[in-house]
C-alpha positions as CSV (number, residue, x, y, z in Angstrom):
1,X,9.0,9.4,22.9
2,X,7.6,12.4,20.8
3,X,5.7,12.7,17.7
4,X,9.4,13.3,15.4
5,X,11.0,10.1,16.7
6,X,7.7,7.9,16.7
7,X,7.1,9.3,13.1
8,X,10.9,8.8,12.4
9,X,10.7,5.0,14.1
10,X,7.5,4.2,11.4
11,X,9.3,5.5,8.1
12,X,12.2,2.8,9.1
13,X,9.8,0.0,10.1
14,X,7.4,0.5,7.4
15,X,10.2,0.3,5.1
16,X,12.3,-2.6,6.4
17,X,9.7,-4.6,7.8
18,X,7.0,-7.5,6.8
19,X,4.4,-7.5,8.9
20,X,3.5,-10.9,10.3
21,X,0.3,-11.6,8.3
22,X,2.4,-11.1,5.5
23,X,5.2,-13.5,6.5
24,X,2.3,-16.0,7.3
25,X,0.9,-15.5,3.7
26,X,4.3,-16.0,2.0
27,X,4.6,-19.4,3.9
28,X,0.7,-20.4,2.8
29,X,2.2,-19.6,-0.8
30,X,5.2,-22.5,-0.3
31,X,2.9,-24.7,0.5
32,X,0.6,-24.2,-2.7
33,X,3.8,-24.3,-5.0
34,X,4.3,-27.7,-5.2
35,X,7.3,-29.3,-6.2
36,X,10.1,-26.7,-5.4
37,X,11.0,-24.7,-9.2
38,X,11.5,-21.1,-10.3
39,X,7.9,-20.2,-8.1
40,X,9.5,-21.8,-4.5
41,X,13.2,-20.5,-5.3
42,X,11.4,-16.8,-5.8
43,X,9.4,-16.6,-2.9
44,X,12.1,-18.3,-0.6
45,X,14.6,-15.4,-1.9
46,X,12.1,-12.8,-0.8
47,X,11.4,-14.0,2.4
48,X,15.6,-14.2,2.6
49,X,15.5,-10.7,1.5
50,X,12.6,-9.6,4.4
51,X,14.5,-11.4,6.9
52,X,17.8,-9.5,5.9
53,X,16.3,-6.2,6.2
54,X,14.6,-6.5,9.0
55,X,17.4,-7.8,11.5
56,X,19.6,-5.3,9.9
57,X,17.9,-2.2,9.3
58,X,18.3,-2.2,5.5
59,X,15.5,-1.3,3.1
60,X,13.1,-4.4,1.7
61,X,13.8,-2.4,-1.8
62,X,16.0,0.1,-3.5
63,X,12.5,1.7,-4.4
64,X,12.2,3.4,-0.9
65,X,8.7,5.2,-2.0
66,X,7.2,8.2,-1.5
67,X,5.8,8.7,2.4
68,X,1.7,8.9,2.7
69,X,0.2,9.8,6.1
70,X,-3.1,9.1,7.3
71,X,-4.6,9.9,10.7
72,X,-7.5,9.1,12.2
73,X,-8.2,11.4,15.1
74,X,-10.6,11.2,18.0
75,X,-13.5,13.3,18.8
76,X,-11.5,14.7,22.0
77,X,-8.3,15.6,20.9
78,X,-6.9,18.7,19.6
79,X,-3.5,19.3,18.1
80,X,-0.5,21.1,18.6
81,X,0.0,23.5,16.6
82,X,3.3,21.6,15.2
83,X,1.6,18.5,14.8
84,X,1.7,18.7,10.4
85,X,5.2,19.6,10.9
86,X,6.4,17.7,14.0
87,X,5.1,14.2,11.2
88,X,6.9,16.2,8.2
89,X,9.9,16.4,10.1
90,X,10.1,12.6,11.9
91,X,9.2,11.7,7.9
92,X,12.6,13.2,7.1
93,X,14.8,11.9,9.7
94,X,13.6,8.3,8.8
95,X,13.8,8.8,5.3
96,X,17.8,9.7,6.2
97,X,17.9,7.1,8.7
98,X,16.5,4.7,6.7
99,X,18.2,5.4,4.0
100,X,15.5,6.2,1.8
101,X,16.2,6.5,-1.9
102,X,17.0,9.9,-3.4
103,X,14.4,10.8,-5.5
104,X,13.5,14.9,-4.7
105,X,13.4,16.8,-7.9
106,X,15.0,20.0,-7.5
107,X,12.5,23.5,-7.8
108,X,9.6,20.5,-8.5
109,X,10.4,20.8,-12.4
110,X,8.8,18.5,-14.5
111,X,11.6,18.2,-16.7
112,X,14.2,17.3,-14.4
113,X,16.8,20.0,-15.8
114,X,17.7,21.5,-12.3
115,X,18.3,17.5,-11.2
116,X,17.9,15.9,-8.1
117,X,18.7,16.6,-4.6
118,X,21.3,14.2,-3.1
119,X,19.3,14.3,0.7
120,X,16.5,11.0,0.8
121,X,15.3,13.6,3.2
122,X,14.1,16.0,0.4
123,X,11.4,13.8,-0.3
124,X,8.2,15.2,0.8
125,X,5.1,13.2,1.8
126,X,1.9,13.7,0.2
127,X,-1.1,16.1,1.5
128,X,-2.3,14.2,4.8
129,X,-5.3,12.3,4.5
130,X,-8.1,12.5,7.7
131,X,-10.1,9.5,8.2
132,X,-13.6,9.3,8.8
133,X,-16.1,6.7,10.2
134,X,-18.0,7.0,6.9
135,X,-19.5,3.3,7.0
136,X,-16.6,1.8,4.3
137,X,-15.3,-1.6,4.9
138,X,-12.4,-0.6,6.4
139,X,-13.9,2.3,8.4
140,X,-13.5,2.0,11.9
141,X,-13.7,4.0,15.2
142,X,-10.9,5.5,17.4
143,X,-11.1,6.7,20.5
144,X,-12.4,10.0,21.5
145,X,-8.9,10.6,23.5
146,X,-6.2,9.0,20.6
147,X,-4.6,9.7,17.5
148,X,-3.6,6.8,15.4
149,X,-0.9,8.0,12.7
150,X,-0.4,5.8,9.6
151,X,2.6,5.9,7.7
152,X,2.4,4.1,4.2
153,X,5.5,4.2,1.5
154,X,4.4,3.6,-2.0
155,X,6.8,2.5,-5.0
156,X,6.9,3.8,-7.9
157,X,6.8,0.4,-10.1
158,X,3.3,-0.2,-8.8
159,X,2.2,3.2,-8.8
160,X,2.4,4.2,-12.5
161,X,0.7,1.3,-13.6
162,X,-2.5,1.7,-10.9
163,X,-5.8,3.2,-12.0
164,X,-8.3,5.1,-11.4
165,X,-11.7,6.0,-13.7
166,X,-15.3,5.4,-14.2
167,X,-17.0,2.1,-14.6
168,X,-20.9,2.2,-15.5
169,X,-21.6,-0.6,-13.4
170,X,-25.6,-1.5,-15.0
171,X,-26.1,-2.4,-11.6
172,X,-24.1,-5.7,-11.4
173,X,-20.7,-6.3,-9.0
174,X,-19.6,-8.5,-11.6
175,X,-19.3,-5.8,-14.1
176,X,-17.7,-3.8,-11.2
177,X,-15.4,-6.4,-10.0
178,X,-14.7,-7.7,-13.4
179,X,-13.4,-4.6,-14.9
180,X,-10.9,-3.9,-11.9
181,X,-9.8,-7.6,-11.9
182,X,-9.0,-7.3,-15.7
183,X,-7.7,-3.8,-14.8
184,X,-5.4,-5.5,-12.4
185,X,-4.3,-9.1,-14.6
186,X,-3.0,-6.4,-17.6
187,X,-1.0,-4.3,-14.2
188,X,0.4,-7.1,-13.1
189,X,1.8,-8.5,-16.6
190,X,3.9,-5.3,-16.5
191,X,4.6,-5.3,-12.8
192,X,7.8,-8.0,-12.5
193,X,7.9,-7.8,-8.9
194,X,4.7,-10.3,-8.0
195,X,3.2,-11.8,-6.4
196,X,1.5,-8.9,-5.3
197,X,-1.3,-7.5,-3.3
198,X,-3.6,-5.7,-5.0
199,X,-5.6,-2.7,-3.5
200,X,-9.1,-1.8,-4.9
201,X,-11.3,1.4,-3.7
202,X,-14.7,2.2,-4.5
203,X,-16.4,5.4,-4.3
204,X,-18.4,8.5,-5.7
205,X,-15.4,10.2,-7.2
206,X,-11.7,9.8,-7.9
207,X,-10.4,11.6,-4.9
208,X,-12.7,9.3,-2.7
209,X,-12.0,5.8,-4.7
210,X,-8.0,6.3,-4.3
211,X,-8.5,7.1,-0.5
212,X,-10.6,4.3,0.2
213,X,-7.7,2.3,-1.9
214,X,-5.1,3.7,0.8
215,X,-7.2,3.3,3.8
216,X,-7.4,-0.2,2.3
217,X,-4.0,-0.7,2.6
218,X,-3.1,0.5,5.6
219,X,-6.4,-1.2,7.2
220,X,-6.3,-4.9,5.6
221,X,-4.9,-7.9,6.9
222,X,-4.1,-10.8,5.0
223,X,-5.3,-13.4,7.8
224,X,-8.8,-11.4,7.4
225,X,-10.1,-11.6,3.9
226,X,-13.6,-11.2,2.9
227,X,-15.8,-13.3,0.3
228,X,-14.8,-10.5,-2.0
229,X,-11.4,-10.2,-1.4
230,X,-11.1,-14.1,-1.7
231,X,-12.9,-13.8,-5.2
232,X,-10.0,-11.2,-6.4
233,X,-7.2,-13.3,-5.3
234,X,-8.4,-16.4,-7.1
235,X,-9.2,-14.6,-10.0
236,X,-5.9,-13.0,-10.1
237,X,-3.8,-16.5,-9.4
238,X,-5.6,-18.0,-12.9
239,X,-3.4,-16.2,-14.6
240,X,-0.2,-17.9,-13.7
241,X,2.0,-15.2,-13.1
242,X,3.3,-15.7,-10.5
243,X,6.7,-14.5,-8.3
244,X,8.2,-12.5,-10.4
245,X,6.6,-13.0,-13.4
246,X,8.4,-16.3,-13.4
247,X,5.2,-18.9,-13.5
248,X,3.4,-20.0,-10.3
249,X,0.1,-20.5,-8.3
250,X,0.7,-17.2,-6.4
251,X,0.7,-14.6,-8.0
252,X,-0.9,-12.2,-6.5
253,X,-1.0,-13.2,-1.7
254,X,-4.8,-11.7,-1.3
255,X,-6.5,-8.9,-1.9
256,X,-7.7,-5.5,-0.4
257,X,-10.8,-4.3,-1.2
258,X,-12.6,-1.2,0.5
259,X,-15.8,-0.1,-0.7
260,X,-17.3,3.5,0.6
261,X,-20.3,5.1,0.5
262,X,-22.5,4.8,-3.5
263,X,-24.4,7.5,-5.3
264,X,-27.5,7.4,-7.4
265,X,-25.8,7.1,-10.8
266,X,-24.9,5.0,-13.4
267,X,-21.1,5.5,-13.0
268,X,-18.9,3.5,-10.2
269,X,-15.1,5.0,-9.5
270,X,-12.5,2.5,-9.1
271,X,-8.9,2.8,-8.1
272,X,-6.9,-0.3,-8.3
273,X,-2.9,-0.6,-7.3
274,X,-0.9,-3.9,-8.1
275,X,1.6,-3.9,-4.9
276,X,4.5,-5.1,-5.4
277,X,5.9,-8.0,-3.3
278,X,7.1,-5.8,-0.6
279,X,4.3,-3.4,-0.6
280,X,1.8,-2.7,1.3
281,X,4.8,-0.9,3.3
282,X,2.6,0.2,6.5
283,X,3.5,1.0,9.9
284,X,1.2,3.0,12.7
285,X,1.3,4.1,16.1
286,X,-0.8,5.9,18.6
287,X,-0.6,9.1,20.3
């Protein structure tokens, strides 16, 4: 299989398809929210809803999301020189086969005058994103003779109300922690589609603190949580939420959190995202 129909295989499974530490997490969740009510009926739905897609090929949600790449490429290999466009073009052909969502604004007018184009194919990814070993948490190594492609499909409910600015940290985590969590609890009144799982990057600038966010997502595993990530779920589930916005224990499944390298200053930069409750959307391969 080549690099278009791999690439065009990932757009359709990242987008119909709950990955199994999910599914595992969504089951925990039934068995915290005692007593059946609106918090059981919601979550039971959207386990309905996963099951549906996936065994039919249909979209997990209307909101199809706008494709993000990442690679992480070995020491050894070199690329064709229609590698960028052999991913852009698999990235249409599974936004058409998906279907994804029309949402291309024609001549990229900010105003929306010219409309929309009717191809879900239209929709272009964002600027890749190269991985590094750079000592994060959720850096890791790949072989000197692979490429791992990572293709990621973000909403646009949760992405309009993420974040990303300064904290000036006084040299405590709490402060750090406690600004993204509050960050997050005032996201995820407005989000609707909990319970969610939130993704928090750390860096030196905002560039680095939203990549470390997406390598977060595409990286984290909800059987895997650290102390930290623990600590932002249970903060998050105090407030009572819960599936969509309904009341519950659960409203938010775990937590990712990625912190990267720190500079000498008084200044942390923090990117949160409140997923919704079908996001991360994630799907990789090698090559």
């Amino acid at each position: 299989m080549d690099l278009i129909e791999k690439t065009r295989d990932a757009v359709v499974h990242a987008g119909t398809t709950f990955s199994e530490d999910r599914l595992r997490a969504y089951k925990r969740a039934l068995e915290i929210e005692e007593g059946g009510g609106n918090a059981v009926w919601a979550l039971e739905q959207m386990i309905a809803n996963s099951n549906v897609a996936a065994s039919e090929g249909f979209p997990l949600c209307d909101d199809t999301g706008i494709p993000h790449v990442l690679l992480e490429i070995g020491e050894g290999r070199e690329l064709d020189p229609n590698f960028f466009k052999d991913i852009e073009r698999g990235i249409a052909e599974g936004l058409s086969k998906l279907p994804g969502r029309p949402m291309a604004v024609r001549d990229n007018d900010i105003e929306q005058k010219n409309g929309l184009y009717e191809e879900s194919s239209m929709v272009r990814p964002v600027s890749f994103l190269i991985e590094s070993d750079d000592g994060s948490t959720y850096s890791g190594a790949v072989d000197d003779d692979e490429i791992n492609v990572h293709v990621l499909l973000q909403g646009g409910g949760p992405e309009i109300r993420a974040r990303t600015y300064r904290v000036y940290h006084k040299r405590s985590r709490d402060i750090v922690f406690g600004q993204a969590i509050s960050w997050l609890e005032d996201s995820l009144q407005m989000l609707g589609c909990t319970p969610s799982i939130p993704a928090i990057g750390i860096g030196r600038s905002h560039f680095e603190a939203t990549s470390l966010m997406l390598r977060a997502m595409v990286h984290g595993s909800l059987d895997k949580q650290s102390d930290i990530e623990k600590y932002v779920t249970s903060e998050l589930n105090k407030t009572n939420i819960g599936p969509l916005g309904l009341g519950g224990k659960t409203t938010v499944l775990g937590s990712f959190v990625n912190i990267g390298p720190q500079r000498a200053s008084g200044v942390r930069i923090v990117a949160v995202r409140p997923s919704c409750f079908v996001e991360p959307r994630v799907a990789s391969f090698k090559i």
